[in-house]
N, C-alpha and C positions, 0 to 999 in steps of 0.2 A: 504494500500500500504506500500513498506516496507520503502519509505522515511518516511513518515509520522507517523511511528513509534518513543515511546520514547527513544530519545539517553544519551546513558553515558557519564558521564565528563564535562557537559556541551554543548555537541555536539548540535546545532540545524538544522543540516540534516546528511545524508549519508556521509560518506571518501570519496566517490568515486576513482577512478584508478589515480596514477603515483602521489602522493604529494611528494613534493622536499624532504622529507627523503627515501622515497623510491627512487628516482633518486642518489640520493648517494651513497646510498647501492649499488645498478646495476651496476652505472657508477665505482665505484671503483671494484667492483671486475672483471668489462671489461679490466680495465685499466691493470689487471694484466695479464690478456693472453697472450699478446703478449712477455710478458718477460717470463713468462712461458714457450710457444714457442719458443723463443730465447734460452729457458735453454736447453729445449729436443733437438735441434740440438746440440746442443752442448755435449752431453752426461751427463747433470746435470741433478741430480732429479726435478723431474716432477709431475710424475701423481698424488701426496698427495695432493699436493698443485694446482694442477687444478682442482681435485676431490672438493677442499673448495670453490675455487673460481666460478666453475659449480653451487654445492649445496647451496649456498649464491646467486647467480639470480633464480634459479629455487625457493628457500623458498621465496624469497621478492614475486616473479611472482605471486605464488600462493596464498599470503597473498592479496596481492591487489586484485584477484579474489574475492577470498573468504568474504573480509572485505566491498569491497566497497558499498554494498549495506545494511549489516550485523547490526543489535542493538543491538549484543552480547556485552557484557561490557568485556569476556572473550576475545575473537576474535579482539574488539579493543587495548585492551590493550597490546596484542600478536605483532598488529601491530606496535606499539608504539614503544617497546624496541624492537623490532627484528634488528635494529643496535649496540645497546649496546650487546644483546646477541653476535653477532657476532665480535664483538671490539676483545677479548681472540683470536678467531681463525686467523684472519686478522695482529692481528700483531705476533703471532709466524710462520705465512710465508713469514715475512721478510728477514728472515736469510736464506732462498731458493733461493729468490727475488734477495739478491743486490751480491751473489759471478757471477749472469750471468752478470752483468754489470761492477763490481770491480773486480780485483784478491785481491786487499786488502785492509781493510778497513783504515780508516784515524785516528787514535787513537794518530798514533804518531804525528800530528800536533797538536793534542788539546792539547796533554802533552806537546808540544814545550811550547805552546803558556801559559798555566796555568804556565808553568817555569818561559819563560820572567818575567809576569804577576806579579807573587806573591814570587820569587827566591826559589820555592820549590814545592811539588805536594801538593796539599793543600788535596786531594783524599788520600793518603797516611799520611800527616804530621799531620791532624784533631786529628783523635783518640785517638795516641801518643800523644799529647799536650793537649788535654782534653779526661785523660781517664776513667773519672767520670761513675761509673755504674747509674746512675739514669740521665744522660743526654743521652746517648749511649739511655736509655729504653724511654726518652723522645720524642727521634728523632725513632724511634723504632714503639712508638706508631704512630706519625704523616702517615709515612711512611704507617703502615696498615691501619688510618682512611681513606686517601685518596682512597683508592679502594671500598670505603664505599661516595663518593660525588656525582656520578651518581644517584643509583639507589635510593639516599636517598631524593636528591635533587631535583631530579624529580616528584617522587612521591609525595612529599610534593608539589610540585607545583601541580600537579596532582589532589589531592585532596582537594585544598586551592583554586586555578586559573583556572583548567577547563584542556582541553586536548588541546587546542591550544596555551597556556602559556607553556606546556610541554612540547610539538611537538617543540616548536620553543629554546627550550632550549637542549632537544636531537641535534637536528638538529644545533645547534652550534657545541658542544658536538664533532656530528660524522667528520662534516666538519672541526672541531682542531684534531683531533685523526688522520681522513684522511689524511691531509696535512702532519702531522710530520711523519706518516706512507711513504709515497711516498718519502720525505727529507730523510728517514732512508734508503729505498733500491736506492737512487740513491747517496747520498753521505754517508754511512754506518761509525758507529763508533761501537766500540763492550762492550765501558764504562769499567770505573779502571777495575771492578772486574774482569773483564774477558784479557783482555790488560795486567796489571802490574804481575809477579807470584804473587802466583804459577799460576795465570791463572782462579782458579777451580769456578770463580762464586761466587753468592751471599752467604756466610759466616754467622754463627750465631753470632749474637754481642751481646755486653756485655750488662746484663740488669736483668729483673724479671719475664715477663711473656709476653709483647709486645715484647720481642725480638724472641721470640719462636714461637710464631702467626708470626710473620713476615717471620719469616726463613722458618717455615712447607709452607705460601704460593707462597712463591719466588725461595724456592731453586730448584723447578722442574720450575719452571714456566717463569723465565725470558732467554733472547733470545741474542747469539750473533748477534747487530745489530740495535742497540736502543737508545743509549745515547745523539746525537746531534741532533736538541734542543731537552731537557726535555719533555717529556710528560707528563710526572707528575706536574711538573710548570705550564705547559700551559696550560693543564684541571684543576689543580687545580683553579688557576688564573681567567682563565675564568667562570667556576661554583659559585666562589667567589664573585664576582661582581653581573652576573646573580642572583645569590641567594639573594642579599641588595635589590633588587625590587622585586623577585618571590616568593620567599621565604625569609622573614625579619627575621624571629624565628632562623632558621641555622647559618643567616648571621656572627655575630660574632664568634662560634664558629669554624664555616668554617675559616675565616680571621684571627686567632690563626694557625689554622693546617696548613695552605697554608705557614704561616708566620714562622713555625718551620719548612718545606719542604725547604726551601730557603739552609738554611744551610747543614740541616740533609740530603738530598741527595748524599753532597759531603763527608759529614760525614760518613754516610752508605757506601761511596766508589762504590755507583750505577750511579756515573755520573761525570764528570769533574766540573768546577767552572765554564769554559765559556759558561757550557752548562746552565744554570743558567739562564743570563738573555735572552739569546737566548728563554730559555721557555715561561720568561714573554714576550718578543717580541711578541711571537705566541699568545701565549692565548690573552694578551692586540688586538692585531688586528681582532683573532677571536669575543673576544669582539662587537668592535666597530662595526664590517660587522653584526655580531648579532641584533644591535639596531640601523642601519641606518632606517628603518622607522619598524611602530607598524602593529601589526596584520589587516588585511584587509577581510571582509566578503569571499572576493576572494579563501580565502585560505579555506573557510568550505568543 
C-alpha cells in the first residue's frame, strides 16, 4: 500500500491533503482577488497579477493531489518549498496590490518621523558619514547573505531534523513574509531609494565584489512598495532564532548577518531606520507564535 511505503525526511506516513502551509499559500493568494477585483473596476492593471494569484492555488491544489499519498522524496520536497518558491512572485505584486487601495504611498511620514527621530535622514546621512569602501562591501555582503537564510536554513534543518522541523520553520517563514506582504499593500511605503531622488532605485554601492552581487540581484528585482516593516529584519530575525535550536551549526553565523542587516539596511538606503525595529517586532512575534507548542503526531 502506498502509506506503508518508505518515506523521506523522516516522514512516518503519507502528507496527506491541506497541511497548514498549504493553507497559507491558498488563503493568501485568495486574499488577493478581491483587490485585484477592486483594481479591474477601477481600470488598474489586473490580469498579470491575477494570472499569479490563479497559478499559485491551482500549483498548491495540485501538489497536495499529487503529494498526498506520494514517497517520492522529489515530489515531497517540491511540496515543501512550493511557498518559498513562490515568496519572489507574491511580493512583486505588491506594487499592483496597494495603488487600488492608496493613491499614495506613506514614505513621507517615515521621513517625518526618522527627522524628529535622529535631526537628519539617517537613509541619506549613513554613507556620507561613513564612507569607508570595505564597510559599504560589509553591509553589501550581509545584504546578499540574507536571500541565502531560507533555503539554506531549511534544508539544513531538512537534513539534520526531519521534514516536520522544516515544515514548521517554512511555515513560520511564509506566515512572516505573509503578514509584512498584506502590511505593505495596505499601508505601502516605496523605501529611500525609490522616495528620496533621483528616485531610480536600488544603486551600486561602494565596495569589491558583494556590492556587484548585490546590485546585478536587486537592481531589476526590488519593488515600489516594500519598506515598512523590514522584511529582511523580520525573516532575518526570525530564521535566526529558529536556526539556535534547528539548526545550531548556522546559528552564529546567521546572528552576525542579521546583526550587520540592522544597520546596513538603512545604510544601503533600502529602508528607513523606523522600519528597523518595526522588523524585529515582526519577526520577534512571528517567533514566539512559531514555538507556542512542539510538533504533534497530528501534524504527520
Amino acid at each position: 500500500m502506498a502509506g506503508s511505503e518508505r518515506r523521506p525526511f523522516g516522514l512516518e506516513g503519507p502528507l496527506g491533503s491541506w497541511r497548514p502551509l498549504d493553507r497559507w499559500v491558498a488563503g493568501y493568494a485568495l486574499l488577493t482577488l478581491p483587490v485585484l477585483a477592486l483594481g479591474a473596476a477601477r481600470g488598474l492593471p489586473w490580469r498579470a497579477q491575477t494570472a499569479v494569484s490563479l497559478a499559485a492555488l491551482a500549483a498548491v491544489t495540485l501538489l497536495v493531489r499529487w503529494t498526498r499519498d506520494s514517497a517520492s522524496a522529489v515530489l515531497t520536497l517540491l511540496r515543501l518549498f512550493c511557498a518559498p518558491l513562490l515568496y519572489w512572485a507574491f511580493y512583486h505584486q505588491i506594487q499592483t496590490l496597494w495603488p487600488v487601495l492608496r493613491p499614495l504611498p506613506l514614505d513621507g511620514t517615515l521621513a517625518a518621523l526618522d527627522l524628529r527621530l535622529c535631526g537628519l535622514q539617517p537613509s541619506l546621512a549613513l554613507q556620507p558619514l561613513l564612507p569607508q569602501r570595505w564597510l559599504s562591501e560589509l553591509f553589501c555582503f550581509a545584504y546578499f547573505a540574507y536571500y541565502l537564510f531560507v533555503p539554506v536554513a531549511c534544508l539544513t534543518a531538512l537534513a539534520t531534523r526531519g521534514y516536520l522541523v522544516a515544515e514548521r520553520m517554512i511555515l513560520a517563514t511564509t506566515g512572516c513574509f505573509f503578514a509584512c506582504y498584506t502590511f505593505f499593500w495596505l499601508f505601502p511605503t516605496v523605501g529611500p531609494h525609490f522616495w528620496f531622488p533621483p528616485g531610480l532605485g536600488p544603486q551600486l554601492h561602494p565596495g569589491y565584489l558583494f556590492n556587484h552581487l548585490l546590485n546585478a540581484f536587486t537592481s531589476g528585482g526590488e519593488i515600489r512598495g516594500g519598506a515598512f516593516p523590514s522584511s529582511h529584519i523580520a525573516v532575518a530575525m526570525l530564521l535566526t532564532l529558529l536556526a539556535r535550536r534547528n539548526a545550531p551549526a548556522l546559528f552564529p553565523a546567521m546572528a552576525v548577518i542579521t546583526a550587520l542587516l540592522l544597520p546596513g539596511v538603512v545604510y544601503l538606503r533600502a529602508h528607513y531606520l523606523v522600519d528597523v525595529p518595526a522588523g524585529l517586532l515582526v519577526g520577534w512575534l512571528a517567533y514566539v507564535l512559531a514555538e507556542i507548542r512542539p510538533i504533534s503526531r497530528a501534524e504527520w
